[in-house]
N, C-alpha and C positions, 0 to 999 in steps of 0.2 A: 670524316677525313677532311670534309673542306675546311671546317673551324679550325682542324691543326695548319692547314697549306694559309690560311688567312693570315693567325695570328704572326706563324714563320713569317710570312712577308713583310708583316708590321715590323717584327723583329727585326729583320735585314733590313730594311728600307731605315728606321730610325737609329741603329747599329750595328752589333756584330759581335763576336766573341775577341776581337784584337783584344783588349783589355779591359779588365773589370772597369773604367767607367762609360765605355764603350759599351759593353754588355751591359750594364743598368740603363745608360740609353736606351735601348732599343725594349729590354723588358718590360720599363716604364708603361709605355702608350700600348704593348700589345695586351699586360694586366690590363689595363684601361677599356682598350676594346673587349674584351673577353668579360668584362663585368658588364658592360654596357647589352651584349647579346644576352648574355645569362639575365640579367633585369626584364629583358624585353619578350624572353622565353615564359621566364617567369609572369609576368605580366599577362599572356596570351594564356597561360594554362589557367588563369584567375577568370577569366573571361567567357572561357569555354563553357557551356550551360550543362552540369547536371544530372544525372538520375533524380526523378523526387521519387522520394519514399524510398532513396536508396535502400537504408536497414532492411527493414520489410524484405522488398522486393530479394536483395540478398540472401535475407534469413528463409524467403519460401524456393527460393532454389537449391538453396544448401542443404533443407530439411530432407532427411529419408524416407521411403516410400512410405504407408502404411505397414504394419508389423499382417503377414498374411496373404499380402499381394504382393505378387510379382512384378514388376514395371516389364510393359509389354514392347518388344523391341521389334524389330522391320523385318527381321527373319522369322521369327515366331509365325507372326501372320502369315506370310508366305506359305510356311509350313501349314497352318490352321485348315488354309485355303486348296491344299492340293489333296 
């Protein structure tokens, strides 16, 4: 919500809706900022380091238990034990 209350302000501050060349004023520079954050967003998620071995690692999370075994849960035990 803050990027819509920004961009509005660009918008008012550089025009308004009085009249279409009014309104293109003001759209102008807030498209402008709105690409310039979106680049810089963009930018930052480029930046950010990683999983290695993503695949992998994903594909032995994703795999299903062995065929025979039960995957042992937190209540089981509980039970095992009383």
């Amino acid at each position: 919500m803050l990027g819509i209350a920004v961009l509005a302000s660009v918008f008012t501050a550089a025009g308004g809706y009085g009249t279409p060349a009014l309104f293109v004023a003001g759209l102008r520079p807030a498209v402008v900022v709105g690409a310039v954050v979106l680049a810089g967003g963009a930018l930052a998620a480029l930046l950010v380091p990683g999983l290695r071995g993503g695949r992998e690692t994903t594909a032995a999370l994703a795999a299903p238990p062995p065929r025979g075994r039960r995957p042992s849960l937190p209540e089981d035990e509980d039970a095992d034990q009383s």
